[in-house]
N, C-alpha and C positions, 0 to 999 in steps of 0.2 A: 504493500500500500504506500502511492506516494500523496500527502496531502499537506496543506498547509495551512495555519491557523495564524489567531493573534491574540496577543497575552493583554487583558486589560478585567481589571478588577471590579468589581459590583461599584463598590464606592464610587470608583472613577467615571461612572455613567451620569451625561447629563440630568437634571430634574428640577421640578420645582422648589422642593425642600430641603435642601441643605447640603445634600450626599445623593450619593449615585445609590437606585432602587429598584425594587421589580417593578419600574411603573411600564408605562407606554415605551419609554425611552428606551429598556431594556430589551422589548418586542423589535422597534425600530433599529438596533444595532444586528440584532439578529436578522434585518432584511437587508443591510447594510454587508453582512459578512455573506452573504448568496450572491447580491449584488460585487463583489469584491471575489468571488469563487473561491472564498474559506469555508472551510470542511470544520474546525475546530478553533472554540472559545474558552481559553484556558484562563481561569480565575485564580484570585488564592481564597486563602482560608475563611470560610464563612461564619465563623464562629462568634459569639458576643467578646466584646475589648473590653480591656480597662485599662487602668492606666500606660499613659505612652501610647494608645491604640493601635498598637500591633495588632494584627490578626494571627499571630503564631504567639500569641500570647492569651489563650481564651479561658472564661469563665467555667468554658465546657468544652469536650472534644466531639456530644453529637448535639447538641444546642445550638440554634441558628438566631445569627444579628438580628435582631428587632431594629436597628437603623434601615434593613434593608424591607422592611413592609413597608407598602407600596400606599402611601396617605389617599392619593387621590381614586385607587380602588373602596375606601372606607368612606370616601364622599361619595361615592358613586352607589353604596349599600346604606346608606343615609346613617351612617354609626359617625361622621363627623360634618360641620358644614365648611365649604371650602372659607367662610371667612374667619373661621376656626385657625383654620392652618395658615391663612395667611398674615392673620395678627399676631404669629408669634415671629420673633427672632431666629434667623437663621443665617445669619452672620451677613456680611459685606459684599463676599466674592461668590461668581459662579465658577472659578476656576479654581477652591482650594477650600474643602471642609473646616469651616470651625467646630471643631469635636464639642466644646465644650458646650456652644449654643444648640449645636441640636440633640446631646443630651437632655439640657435643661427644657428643649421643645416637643421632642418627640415623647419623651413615657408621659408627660400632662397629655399629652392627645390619647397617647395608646390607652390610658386609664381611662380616659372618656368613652374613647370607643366601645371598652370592656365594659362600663358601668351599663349603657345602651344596649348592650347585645346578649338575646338570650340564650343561654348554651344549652338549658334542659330541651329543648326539641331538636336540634342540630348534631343526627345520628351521625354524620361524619366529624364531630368534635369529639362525640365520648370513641368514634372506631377510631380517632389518632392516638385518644388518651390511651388506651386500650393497647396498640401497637407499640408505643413506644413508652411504656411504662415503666420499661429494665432500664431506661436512664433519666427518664421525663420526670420523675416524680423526685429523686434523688437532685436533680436541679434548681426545680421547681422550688423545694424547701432551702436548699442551700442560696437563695438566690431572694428568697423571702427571709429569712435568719440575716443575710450579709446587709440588707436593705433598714432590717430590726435594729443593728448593730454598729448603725452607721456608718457602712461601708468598710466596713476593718475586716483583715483576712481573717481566713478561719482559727487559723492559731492562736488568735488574739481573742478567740469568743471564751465565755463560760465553759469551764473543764467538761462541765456534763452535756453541754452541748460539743463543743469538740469532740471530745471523746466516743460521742453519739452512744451516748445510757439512753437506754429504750424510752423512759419513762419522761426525760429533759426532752428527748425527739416528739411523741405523743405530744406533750404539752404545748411544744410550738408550732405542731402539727394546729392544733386547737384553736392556739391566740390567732394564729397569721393564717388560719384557712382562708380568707378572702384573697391576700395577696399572693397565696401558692396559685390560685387558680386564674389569679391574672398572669402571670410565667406561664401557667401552661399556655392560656390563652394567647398570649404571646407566640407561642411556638407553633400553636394549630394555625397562624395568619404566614408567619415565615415558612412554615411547609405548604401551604396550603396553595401559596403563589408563588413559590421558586416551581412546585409539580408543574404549575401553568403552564411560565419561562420556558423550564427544561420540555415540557412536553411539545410546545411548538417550534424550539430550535430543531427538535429530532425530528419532528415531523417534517419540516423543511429541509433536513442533510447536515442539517447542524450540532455536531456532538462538544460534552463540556469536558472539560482537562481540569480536576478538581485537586486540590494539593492539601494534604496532612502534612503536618509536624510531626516530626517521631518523635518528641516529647510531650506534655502536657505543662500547663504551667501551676508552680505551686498554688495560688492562691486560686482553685476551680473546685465545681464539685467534683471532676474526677479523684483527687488526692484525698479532698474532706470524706468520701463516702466508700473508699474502697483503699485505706491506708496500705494493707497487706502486697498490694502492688510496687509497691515502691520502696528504696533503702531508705525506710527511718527508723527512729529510735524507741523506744517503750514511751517515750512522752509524744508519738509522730512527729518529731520533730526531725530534717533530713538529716543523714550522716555525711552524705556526699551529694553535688550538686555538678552536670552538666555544662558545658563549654569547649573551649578551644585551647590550645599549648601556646607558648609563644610561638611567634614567628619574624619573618623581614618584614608585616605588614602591622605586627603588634608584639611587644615587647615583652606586655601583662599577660598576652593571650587574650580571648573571650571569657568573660565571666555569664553566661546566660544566666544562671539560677537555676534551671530547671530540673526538678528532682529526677534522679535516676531511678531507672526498672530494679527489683527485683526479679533478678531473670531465672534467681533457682523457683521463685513460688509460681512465676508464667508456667514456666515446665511442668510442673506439678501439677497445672490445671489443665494440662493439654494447647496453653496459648490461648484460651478462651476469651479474654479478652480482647485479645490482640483479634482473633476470630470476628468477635462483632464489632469491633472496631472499625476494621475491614470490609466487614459485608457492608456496616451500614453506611460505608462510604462509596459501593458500591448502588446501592438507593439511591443517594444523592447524582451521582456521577458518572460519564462512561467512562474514561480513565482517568487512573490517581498517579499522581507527583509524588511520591513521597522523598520529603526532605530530610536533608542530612543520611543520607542512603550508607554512611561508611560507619554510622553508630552498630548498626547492627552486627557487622563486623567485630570492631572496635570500636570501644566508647571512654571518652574522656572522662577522669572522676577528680574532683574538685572539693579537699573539705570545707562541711559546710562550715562559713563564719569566714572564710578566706575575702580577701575584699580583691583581692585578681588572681589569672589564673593559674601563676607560676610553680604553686605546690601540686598541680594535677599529675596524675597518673593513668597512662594505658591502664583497660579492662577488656576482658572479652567478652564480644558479646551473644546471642542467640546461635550465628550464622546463617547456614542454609538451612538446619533442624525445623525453625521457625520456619521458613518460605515452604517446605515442605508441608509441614503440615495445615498450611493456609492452603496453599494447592490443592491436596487431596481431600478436605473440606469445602472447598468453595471452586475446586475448576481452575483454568485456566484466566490470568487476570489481564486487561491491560493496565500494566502498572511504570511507571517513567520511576527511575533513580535516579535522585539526583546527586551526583555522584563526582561534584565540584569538590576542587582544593587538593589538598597535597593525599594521593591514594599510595597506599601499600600494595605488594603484591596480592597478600590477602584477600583484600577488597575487589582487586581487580577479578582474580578469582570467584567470590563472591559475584560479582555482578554476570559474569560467563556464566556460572553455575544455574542462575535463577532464569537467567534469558531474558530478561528487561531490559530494555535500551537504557543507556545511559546519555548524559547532558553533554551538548559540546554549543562553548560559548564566544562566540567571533573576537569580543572585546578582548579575550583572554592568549588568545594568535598569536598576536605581533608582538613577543619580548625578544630580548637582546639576542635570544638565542635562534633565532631563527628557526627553530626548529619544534614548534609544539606542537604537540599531539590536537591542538584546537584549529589546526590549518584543514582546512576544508579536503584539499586531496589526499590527508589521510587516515579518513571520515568511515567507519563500517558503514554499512548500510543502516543495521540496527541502533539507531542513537536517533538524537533529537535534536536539532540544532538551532540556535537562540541568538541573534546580534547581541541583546542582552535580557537580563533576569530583571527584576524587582528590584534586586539590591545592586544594578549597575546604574550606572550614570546613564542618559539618552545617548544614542551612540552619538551626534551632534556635538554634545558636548565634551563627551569623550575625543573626537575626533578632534576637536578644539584644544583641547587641553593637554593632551600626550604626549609626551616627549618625545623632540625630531626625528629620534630614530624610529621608534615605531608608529608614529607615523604616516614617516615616509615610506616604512616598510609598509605597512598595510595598503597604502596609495599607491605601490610598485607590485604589491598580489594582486590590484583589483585595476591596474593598469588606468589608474584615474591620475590627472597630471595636477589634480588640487584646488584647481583654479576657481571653484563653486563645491562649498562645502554642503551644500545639498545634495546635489549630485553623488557624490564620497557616501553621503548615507545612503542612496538608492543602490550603488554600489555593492554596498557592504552588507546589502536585505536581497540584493540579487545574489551574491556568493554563498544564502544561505539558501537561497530558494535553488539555486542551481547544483549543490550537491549531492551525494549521494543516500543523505539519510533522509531516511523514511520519513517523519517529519519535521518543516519546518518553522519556530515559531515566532512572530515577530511582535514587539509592545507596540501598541498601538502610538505612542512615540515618536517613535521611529520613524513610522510613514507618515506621520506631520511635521517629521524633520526638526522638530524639536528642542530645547538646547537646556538648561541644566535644570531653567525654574522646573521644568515637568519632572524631573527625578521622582519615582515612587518614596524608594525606601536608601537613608545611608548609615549600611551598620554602625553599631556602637555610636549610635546618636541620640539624641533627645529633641524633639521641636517640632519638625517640621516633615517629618514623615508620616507615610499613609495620607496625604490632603488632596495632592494634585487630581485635577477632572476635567475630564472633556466637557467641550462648552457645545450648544447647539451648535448645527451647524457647521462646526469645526473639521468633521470628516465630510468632505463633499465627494459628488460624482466622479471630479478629475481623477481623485484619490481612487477611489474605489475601483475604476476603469483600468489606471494603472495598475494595481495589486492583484487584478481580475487576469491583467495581460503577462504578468512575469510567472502568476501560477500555472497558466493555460502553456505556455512559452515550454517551461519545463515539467513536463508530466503532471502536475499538483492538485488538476482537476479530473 
């Protein structure tokens, strides 16, 4: 299969309110990527944020953003009126989420709507509750408890709430029943309208490229309600935390936080979790990303209390045990590794073994050595190739900024003599469309030629990531004509 896609995030879709959503806008990109002859619309993680709003940093691992329910579908079932949603605040820009305002805007509407809407006759509310109960309700409270508690992680709650004593769980079950069942209710509108989304991009040849974390973040109901998963201590408190070694790009290394697996109790369970983990991203999505692809492998251990990441240590981790028995449970997947940064033999092993493409990223080509394995001709077939990720610069601005040597080198691979630095980025979106891997994926970015203000995400930052957003109009015909003509050009339709 030769096909090509483009990588652009929920958030990042035009709208009325605030953030990009399942509105109209989301249907219309979808006719946009036909019109354009993409095959695949690869997201990231659709999870509830918190602080920093990362999306690889979620409240849950199967719980879905309530930024992304679609307002003006709820004007349209009369649960809001549209001057409702227009008198609130939603920040300045239509090119750059204020997290903050539409926090503060969007759950006073979603409360409204909830207050309005009756759930006892609405047989497909209690068949979601019903369905997803093995992790909906375990949210639900965790989520009504953190709202109780004024926003503090869980560690910081009452011993016998933390601890979840049956009796302290019951009780809060009791105070806060109104507010667990607006969480659920929450959850029944984000399911309810991504099925839509997803059911008409498929129906039109449009399939989704959905991306996990291989980790979870401490402060979710995953770690609050199923402690035994994870390395902590008799107080659940971690013993070791997740991240990166140093390197030439950091010194400290990565400090993520993110609590480490228990990988002897996975075993023990047959991987169970890791099992529905899987399926249910399989629900959501036609194939999964999953990142940080070399944890599984090996995994960095970090103790906790360390403030970088210099005292970490190699672990090993599942390896192919696990993909096996996800396999022989669940079939054959399509599943992307992403399988950036400095790889072991190991690893590479690993990735051969499973038979999942691995990433290869254009930006990553052109160093001093001439010679990287990210150079298009010497591409398997099976991999996936990306001008850039999320966590890259626009290639534009990349292109701008790089040092003379590469370049120039990269303007000497793509035979561009420099002279319009637009051109260099079509360029460098043809050398990935012209390859030989099987797909190829481009940020939407990129084919608006774009320059740094649009950057998604830049590691180990604070501020001003996750905001950037396409504006109406922003992608026209020209664009799409052109994108339609380099896939048709080279097999990709």
């Amino acid at each position: 299969m030769r096909a090509s896609g483009v990588l652009l995030p929920i958030s990042s879709l035009p709208s009325k309110y605030g953030i990009g959503c399942f509105s109209k806008d989301a249907f219309e990109f979808v006719d946009q990527l036909i019109e354009g002859g993409q095959r695949f619309w690869q997201i990231l993680p659709l999870g509830p944020t918190g602080y920093g709003d990362s999306p690889y940093q979620s409240f849950s691992t199967y719980a879905g953003n309530p930024y992304f329910i679609d307002l003006e579908s709820l004007i349209k079932d009369k649960l809001l009126t549209e001057e409702e949603c227009k008198s609130c605040d939603w920040g300045g820009s239509q090119s750059y989420v204020d997290y903050e305002k539409v926090y503060e805007s969007r759950f006073k509407l979603l409360r409204l709507a909830y207050e309005r809407y009756d759930l006892n006759p609405d047989h497909e509310y209690w068949r979601f509750i019903q369905e997803n109960g093995f992790w909906l309700e375990d949210y639900a409270l965790y989520m009504a408890i953190k709202n109780n508690q004024g926003g503090i992680g869980w560690n910081e709650w009452p011993k016998e709430i933390r601890d979840r004593h049956p009796a302290a769980l019951q009780q809060c079950r009791e105070q806060l029943a109104d507010e667990i069942t607006f969480y659920r209710f929450q959850q029944y509108l984000f399911y309810k309208q991504w099925g839509a989304l997803k059911r008409y991009a498929n129906e039109n040849g449009v399939q989704f490229i959905g991306d996990i974390p291989i980790y979870v973040a401490f402060d979710s109901a995953d770690t609050w309600a199923n402690p035994m998963l994870f390395q902590f201590d008799e107080n659940n408190e971690p013993i070791a935390v997740a991240g990166c070694p140093p390197d030439a790009f950091s010194e400290d290394g990565q400090l993520w936080g993110n609590p480490l697996y228990s990988w002897e109790y996975h075993r023990s369970t047959g991987f169970t979790w890791w099992i529905q983990r899987i399926e249910h991203s399989f629900r959501l999505y036609d194939m999964v990303r999953i990142d940080h692809f070399r944890g599984f492998d090996e995994y960095y251990s970090i103790p906790y209390g360390d403030t970088t990441a210099r005292n970490g240590h190699w672990e090993k981790g599942p390896g192919l045990e696990l993909f096996h028995v996800i396999r022989d449970r669940l079939g054959s997947l399509n599943v992307i590794a992403e399988d950036l940064g400095f790889l072991t033999d190991s690893v590479r092993q690993l990735l051969r073994d499973t038979g999942f493409p691995g990433m290869k990223v254009l930006q990553f080509a052109f160093d001093p050595s001439e010679n990287s394995d990210y150079l298009t001709h010497k591409y398997p077939y099976n991999c996936v190739v990306y001008t850039g990720t999320h966590d890259n610069d626009t290639t534009k601005n990349w292109l701008a900024t790089a040092s003379d040597h590469d370049r120039d080198f990269a303007l000497r691979y793509m035979n561009n003599k420099g002279d319009d630095l637009d051109e260099a980025v079509w360029d460098t979106i043809r050398l990935a469309i012209a390859s030989v891997a099987d797909l190829a994926v481009v940020p939407i970015q990129d084919y608006l030629c774009l320059g740094g203000e649009a950057r998604m995400n830049e590691p180990s930052t604070l501020g001003f990531n996750w905001k950037w957003r396409l504006t109406k109009g922003q992608l026209d015909h020209k664009i799409l004509k052109r994108m339609k003509e380099l896939s048709h050009l080279y097999g990709r339709i």
